[in-house]
C-alpha positions as CSV (number, residue, x, y, z in Angstrom):
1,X,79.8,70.7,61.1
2,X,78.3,67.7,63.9
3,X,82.5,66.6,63.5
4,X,83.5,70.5,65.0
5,X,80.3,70.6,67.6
6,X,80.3,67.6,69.1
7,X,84.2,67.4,70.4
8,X,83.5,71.0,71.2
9,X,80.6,70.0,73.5
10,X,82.4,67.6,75.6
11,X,85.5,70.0,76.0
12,X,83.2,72.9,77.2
13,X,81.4,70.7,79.0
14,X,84.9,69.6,81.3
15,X,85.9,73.3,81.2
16,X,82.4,74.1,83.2
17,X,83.3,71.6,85.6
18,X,86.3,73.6,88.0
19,X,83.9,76.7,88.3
20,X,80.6,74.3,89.4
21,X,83.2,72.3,91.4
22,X,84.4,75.5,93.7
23,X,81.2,77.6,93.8
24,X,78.5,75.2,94.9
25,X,80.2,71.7,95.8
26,X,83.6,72.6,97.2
27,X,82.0,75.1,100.3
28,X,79.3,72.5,100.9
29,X,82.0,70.2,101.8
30,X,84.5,72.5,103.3
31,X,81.6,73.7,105.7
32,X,80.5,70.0,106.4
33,X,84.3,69.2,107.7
34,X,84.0,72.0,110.4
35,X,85.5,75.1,108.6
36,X,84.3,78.1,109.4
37,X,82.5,80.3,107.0
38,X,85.3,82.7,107.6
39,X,88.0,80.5,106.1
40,X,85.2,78.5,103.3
41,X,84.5,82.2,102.3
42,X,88.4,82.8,101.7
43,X,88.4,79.7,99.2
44,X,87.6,82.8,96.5
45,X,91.5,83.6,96.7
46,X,91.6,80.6,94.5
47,X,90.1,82.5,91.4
48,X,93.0,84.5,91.1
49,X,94.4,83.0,88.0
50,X,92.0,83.6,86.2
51,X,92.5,87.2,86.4
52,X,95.8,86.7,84.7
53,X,94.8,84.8,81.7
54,X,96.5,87.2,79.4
55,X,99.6,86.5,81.0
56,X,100.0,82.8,79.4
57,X,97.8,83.4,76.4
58,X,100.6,84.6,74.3
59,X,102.4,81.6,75.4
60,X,99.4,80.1,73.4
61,X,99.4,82.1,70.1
62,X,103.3,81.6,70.0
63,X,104.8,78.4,71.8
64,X,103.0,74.7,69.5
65,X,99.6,74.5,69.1
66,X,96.2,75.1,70.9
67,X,95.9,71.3,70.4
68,X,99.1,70.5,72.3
69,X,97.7,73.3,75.0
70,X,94.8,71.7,75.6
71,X,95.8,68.1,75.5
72,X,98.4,69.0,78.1
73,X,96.3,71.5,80.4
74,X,93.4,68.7,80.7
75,X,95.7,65.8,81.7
76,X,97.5,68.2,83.7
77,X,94.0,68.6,85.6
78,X,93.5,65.1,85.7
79,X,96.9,64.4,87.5
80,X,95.6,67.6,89.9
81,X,92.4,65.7,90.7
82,X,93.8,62.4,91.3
83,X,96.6,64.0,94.2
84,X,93.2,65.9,95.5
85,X,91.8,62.4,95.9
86,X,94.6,60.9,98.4
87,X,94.5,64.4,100.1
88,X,91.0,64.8,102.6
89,X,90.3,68.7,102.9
90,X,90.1,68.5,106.7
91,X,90.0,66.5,109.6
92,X,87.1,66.9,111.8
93,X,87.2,69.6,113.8
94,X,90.0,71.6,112.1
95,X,89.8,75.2,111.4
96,X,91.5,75.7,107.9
97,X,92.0,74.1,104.5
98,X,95.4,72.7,104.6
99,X,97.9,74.2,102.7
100,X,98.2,71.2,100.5
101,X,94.8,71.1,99.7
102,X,94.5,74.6,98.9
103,X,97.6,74.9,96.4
104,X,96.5,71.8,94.6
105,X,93.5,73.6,94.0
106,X,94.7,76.9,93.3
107,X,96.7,75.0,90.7
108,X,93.7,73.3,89.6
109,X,92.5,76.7,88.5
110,X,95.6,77.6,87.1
111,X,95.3,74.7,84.5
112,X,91.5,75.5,84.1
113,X,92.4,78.9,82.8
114,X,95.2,77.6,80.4
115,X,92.4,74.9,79.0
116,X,89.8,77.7,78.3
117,X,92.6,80.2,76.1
118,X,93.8,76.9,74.5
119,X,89.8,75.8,73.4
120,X,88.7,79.2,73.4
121,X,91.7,79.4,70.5
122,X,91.1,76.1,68.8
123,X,87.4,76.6,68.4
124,X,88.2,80.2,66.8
125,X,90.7,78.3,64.2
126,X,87.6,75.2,63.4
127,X,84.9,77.6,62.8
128,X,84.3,78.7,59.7
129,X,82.0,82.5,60.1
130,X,78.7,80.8,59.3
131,X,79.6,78.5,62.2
132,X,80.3,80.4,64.8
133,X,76.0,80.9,65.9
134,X,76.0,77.3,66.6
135,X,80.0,77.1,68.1
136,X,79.0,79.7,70.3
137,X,75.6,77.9,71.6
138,X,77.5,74.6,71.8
139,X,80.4,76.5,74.3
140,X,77.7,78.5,76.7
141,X,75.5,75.9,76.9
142,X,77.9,72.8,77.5
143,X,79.9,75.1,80.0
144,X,76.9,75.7,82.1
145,X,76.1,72.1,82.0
146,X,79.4,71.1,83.5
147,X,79.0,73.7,86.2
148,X,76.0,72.6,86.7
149,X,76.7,68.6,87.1
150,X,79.9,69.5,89.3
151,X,78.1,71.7,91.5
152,X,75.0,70.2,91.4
153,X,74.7,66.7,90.1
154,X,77.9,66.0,92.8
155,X,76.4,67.1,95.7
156,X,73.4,65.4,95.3
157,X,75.6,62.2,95.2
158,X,77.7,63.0,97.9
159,X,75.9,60.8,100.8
160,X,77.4,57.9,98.8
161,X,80.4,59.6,97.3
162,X,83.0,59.9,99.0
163,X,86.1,63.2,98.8
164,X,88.5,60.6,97.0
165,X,85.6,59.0,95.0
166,X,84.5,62.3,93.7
167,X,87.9,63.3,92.7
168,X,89.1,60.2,91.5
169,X,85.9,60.5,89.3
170,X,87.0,63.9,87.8
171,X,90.5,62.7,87.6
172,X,89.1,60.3,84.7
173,X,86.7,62.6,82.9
174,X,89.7,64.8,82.7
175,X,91.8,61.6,81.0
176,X,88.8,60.8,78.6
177,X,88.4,64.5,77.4
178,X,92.6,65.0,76.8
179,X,92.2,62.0,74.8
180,X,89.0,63.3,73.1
181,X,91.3,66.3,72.5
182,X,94.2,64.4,71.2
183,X,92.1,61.7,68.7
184,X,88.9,63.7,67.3
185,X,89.3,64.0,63.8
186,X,88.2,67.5,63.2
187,X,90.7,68.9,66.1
188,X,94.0,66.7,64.1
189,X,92.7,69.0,60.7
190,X,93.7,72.2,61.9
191,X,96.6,74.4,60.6
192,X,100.0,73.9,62.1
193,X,101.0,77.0,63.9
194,X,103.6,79.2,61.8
195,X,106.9,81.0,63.0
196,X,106.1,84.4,63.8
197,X,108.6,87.5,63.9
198,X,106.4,89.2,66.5
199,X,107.8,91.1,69.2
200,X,106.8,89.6,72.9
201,X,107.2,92.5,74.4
202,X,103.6,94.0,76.6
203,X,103.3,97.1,75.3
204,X,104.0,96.0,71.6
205,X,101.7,93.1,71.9
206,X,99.2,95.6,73.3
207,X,99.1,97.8,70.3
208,X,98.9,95.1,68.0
209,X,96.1,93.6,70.0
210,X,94.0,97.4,69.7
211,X,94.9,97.6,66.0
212,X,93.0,94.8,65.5
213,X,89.8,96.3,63.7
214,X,86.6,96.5,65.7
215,X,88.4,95.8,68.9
216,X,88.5,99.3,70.3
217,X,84.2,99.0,70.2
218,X,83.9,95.2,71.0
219,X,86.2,95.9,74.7
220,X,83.4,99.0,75.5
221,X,80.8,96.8,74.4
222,X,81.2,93.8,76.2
223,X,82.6,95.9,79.0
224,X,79.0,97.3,79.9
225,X,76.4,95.2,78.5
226,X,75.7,93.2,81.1
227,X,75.9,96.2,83.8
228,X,72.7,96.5,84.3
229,X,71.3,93.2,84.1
230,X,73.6,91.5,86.3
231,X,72.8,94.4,88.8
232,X,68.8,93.3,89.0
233,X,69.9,89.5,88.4
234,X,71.9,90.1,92.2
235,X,69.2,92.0,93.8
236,X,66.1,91.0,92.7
237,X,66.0,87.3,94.3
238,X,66.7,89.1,97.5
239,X,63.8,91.5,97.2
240,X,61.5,88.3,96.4
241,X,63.0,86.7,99.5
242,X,62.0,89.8,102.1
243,X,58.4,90.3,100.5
244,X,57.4,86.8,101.6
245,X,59.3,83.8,99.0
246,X,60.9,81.4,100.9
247,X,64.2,80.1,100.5
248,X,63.3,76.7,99.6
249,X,61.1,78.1,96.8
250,X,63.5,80.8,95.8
251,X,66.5,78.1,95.7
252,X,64.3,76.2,93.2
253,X,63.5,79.3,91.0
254,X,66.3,81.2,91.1
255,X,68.4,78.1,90.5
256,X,67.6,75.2,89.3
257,X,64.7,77.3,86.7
258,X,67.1,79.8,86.0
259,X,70.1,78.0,84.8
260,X,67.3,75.7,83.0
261,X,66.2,79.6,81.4
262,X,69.5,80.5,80.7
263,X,70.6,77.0,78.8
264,X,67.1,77.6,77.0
265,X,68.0,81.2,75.7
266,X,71.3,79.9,74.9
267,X,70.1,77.3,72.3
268,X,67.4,79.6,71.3
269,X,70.4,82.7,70.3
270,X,72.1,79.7,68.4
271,X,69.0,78.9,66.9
272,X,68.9,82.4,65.3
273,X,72.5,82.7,64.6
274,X,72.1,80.2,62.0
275,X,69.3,81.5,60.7
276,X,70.4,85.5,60.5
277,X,73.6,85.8,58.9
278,X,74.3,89.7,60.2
279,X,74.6,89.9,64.4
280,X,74.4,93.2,64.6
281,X,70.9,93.4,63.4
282,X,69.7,90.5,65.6
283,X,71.6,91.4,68.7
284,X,69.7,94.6,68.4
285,X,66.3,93.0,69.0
286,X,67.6,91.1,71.5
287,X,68.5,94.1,73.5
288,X,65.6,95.5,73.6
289,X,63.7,92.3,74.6
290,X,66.2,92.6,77.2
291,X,65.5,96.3,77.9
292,X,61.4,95.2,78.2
293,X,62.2,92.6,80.7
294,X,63.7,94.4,83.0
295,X,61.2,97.1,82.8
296,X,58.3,94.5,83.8
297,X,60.3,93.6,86.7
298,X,60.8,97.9,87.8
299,X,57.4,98.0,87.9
300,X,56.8,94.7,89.9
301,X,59.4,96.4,92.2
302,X,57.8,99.5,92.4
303,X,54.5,97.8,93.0
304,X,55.9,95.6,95.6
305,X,58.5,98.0,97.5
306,X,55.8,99.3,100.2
307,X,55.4,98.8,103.9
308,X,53.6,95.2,104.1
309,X,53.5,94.1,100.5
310,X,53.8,90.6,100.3
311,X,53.6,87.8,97.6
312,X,51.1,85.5,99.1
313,X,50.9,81.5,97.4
314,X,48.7,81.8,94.7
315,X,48.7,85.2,94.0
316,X,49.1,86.9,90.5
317,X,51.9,89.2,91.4
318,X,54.0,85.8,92.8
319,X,53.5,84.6,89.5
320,X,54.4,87.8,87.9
321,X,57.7,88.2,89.6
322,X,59.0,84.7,88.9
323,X,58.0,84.0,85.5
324,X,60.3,87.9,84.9
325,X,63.3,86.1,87.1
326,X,63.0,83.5,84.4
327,X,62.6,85.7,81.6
328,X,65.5,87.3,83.2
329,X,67.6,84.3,82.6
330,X,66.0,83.5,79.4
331,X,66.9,86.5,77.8
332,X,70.3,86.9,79.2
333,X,71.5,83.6,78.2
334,X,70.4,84.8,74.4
335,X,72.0,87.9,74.8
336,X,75.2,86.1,76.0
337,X,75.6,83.6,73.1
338,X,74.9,86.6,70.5
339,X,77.6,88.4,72.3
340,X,80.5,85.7,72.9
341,X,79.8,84.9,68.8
342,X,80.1,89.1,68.0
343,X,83.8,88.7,70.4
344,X,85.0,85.7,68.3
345,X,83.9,87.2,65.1
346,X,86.3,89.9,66.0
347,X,89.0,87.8,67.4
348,X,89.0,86.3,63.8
349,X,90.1,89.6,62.3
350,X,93.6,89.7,64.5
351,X,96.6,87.7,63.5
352,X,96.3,83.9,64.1
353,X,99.3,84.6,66.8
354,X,97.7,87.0,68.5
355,X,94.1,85.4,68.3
356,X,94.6,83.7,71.5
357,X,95.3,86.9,73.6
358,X,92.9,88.8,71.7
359,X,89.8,86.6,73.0
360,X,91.5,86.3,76.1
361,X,91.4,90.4,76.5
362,X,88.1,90.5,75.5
363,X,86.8,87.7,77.8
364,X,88.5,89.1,80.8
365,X,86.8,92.8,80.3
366,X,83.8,91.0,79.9
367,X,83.9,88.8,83.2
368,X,85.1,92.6,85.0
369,X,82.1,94.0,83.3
370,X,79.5,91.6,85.1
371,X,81.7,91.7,88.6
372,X,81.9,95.5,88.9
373,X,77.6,96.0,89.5
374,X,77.5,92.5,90.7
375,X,80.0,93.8,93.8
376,X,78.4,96.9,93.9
377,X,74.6,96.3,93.8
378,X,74.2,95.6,97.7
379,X,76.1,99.0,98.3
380,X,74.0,100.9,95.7
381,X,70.9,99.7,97.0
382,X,71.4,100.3,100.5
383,X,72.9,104.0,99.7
384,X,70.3,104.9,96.7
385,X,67.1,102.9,97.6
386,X,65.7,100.1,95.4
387,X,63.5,102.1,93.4
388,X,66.1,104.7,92.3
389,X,68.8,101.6,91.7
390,X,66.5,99.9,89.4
391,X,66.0,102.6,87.4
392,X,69.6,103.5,86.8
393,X,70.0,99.6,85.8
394,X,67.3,100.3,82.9
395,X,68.9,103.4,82.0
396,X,72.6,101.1,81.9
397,X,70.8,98.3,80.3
398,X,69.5,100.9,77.8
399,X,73.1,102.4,76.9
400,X,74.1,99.3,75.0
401,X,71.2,99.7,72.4
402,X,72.7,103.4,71.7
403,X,76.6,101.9,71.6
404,X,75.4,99.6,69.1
405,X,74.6,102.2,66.5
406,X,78.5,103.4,66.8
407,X,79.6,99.3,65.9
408,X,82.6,99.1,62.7
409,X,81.2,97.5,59.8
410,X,83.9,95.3,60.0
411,X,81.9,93.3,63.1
412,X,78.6,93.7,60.5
C-alpha cells in the first residue's frame, strides 16, 4: 500500500498548492505592488473554473486515461508558471492586474481543476475498499500541506524571493510531479480505460450519475454537513477578536493552530478508518463529538456575549475559547476525511466511465455546501443576533446525525 500512498502524497500535495498560492500569497503581493483592495479582492473571479468541473470530467471518464490527464494537466501548469515568471503582476503604482497576468492565472486554475478530477479518478481506480481510510487521510492532509507551504511557507520567503523566482520555483515542482505521475510504478499498473457505448449527452449522463446506488443520500449528505460548522468556524474568530484577542494572537490561533488541528484530525480519521472497517458506524461518533464541540463553544458565547465581557491574558475563559477553536478544527478535519472516504466509497459503485463525474458532482455540492453559511453567516448574525445564530448552527450541525440513520446499506 506505501507504493499507492506515497505518489498519492506528492500529487495532493502539488494540487494544494494553486489554492494556497491565490488565497494567502497572491493578495499579499498584488497589494504590495500598489493595487487596490478593490481590484486584489476581484482576483476571486479567478475561481470560476472550478465551479465547472463537471463540465470536463466526462472528458475524463471517456477520452485516455486519468494518467494521461494528469500527466498533461500538471505540465500544463508548469508551462503556466514558467510564462507567470517573465510576466511581473504590476508596475509600481498601477491600478489593476494586467490582463495577461490575470488570464494566465485564470488558466492556471483551469488546469488545477482538470488535475484534481484526473487524481481524484486515479486514486478511486488504485484503492482497493480497505484502502480508501488511509487514501483519504493521505489526499486531505497532503492538500492542506501544499496550501499551506504556497500560502504560507512562500510568503515567509518572499524578502529574498523574488515574483519570477517564486514562479520559476513552482514551474519545476509542477515538472517533478508530472514526471512522478508519468514513472511511479503503482500509477503505470492501472487498468486501461475501455470503449464505452455511453451516451454524452447531459441529461442522459445525469440519470446515469443518480442511478448510481447511494448517490441520491451521499449529494444531501455532503450537501449539509458541514452547514453548521463552517457557520461558527466564520464567526467565532470574529467574536474572539471584539471581546478583547488581538489580531496577532488570533492570526497565530486561528491559523497557524488551526490548520496544524485540522492536519491532526485528519491523520487521526485515517487512523480509524483502518482500524473500523464499517464508516457509517464510526462517522456517527464523530458527529456527535462534533455536535459537543460546538455546544462548548454556544455556551462560551453565551457567557461571553454581554456588555463589557472581555477575555483578559491569563484568564480561564481565554483558554476556554481557544482550545474549542482548536477542537473546532480538530474535529472537523476528522469529520472531513470520514466523509471524502464515505463519497469515494460511493463513487466506486458507478461505472468506471462515469466515476470521474460522479466524484466530481459530489465534490462540487460539497464545496456549495460549506460556501452557502460560510457567505451567509455575517448576514445572519447581524439580522438574528449571535446567540439565536449559534443555536440554529447546533440544531444544523445536529441534522446530519438524524440523515445518517436514513444512509443505503449499500454505503455500509
Amino acid at each position: 500500500m506505501r507504493g499507492k500512498l506515497l505518489p498519492l502524497a506528492g500529487l495532493y500535495l502539488v494540487q494544494g498548492l494553486p489554492y494556497g498560492l491565490q488565497s494567502g500569497l497572491l493578495p499579499v503581493l498584488l497589494r504590495a505592488r500598489g493595487l487596490s483592495l478593490t481590484r486584489v479582492g476581484l482576483t476571486k473571479v479567478l475561481y470560476v473554473p472550478w465551479l465547472f468541473k463537471l463540465v470536463w470530467a466526462p472528458l475524463v471518464d471517456t477520452r485516455g486515461s486519468p494518467r494521461t490527464w494528469l500527466v498533461l494537466s500538471t505540465a500544463t501548469l508548469g508551462l503556466v508558471c514558467g510564462l507567470l515568471a517573465s510576466l511581473p503582476p504590476a508596475g509600481a503604482g498601477h491600478a489593476e492586474l494586467p490582463t495577461t497576468v490575470a488570464g494566465l492565472l485564470l488558466l492556471l486554475n483551469l488546469g488545477a481543476t482538470v488535475q484534481d478530477v484526473a487524481l481524484d479518478t486515479l486514486a478511486m481506480q488504485l484503492l482497493e475498499p480497505s484502502e480508501l481510510g488511509p487514501g483519504n487521510t493521505v489526499q486531505v492532509v497532503a492538500y492542506k500541506l501544499g496550501a499551506v507551504l504556497a500560502g504560507g511557507g512562500l510568503l515567509a520567503l518572499m524578502p529574498t524571493l523574488s515574483w519570477p523566482l517564486l514562479f520559476l520555483l513552482l514551474a519545476a515542482t509542477y515538472w517533478l510531479a508530472a514526471a512522478l505521475a508519468w514513472t511511479a510504478p503503482a500509477l503505470q499498473q492501472l487498468p486501461q480505460p475501455q470503449p464505452s457505448d455511453h451516451s454524452f449527452h447531459s441529461l442522459h449522463r445525469l440519470c446515469h450519475l443518480l442511478a448510481v446506488p447511494g448517490t441520491m443520500w451521499t449529494a444531501g449528505f455532503v450537501l449539509t454537513y458541514k452547514l453548521g460548522e463552517q457557520g461558527a468556524v466564520g464567526l467565532f474568530p470574529l467574536f474572539l477578536l471584539d471581546h478583547g484577542l488581538s489580531t496577532s494572537e488570533l492570526g497565530l490561533w486561528n491559523g497557524v493552530c488551526s490548520v496544524a488541528c485540522s492536519i491532526t484530525g485528519s491523520s487521526f480519521g485515517g487512523a480509524l478508518l483502518s482500524r473500523h472497517r464499517q464508516i457509517q458506524p464510526l462517522l456517527r461518533s464523530v458527529l456527535w463529538f462534533r455536535l459537543g464541540g460546538l455546544a462548548l463553544q454556544t455556551v462560551l458565547l453565551f457567557h461571553l456575549d454581554i456588555p463589557g465581557a472581555r477575555l483578559g491574558p491569563g484568564t480561564v475563559m481565554r483558554g476556554a475559547a481557544l482550545l474549542s477553536l482548536c477542537l473546532q478544527h480538530f474535529l472537523g478535519g476528522l469529520t472531513t476525511t470520514i466523509t471524502f472516504t464515505l463519497m469515494m466509497r460511493c463513487s466506486q459503485l458507478a461505472p468506471s466511465v462515469l466515476q470521474a463525474t460522479h466524484y466530481s458532482l459530489l465534490a462540487t455540492l460539497e464545496i456549495l455546501g460549506k460556501l452557502l453559511l460560510g457567505v451567509l453567516a455575517g448576514a445572519l448574525a447581524d439580522s438574528l443576533g449571535l446567540r439565536l445564530c449559534f443555536c440554529s448552527f447546533l440544531t444544523l450541525t445536529a441534522m446530519p446525525l438524524l440523515y445518517l440513520g436514513l444512509a443505503p446499506s449499500t454505503l455500509a
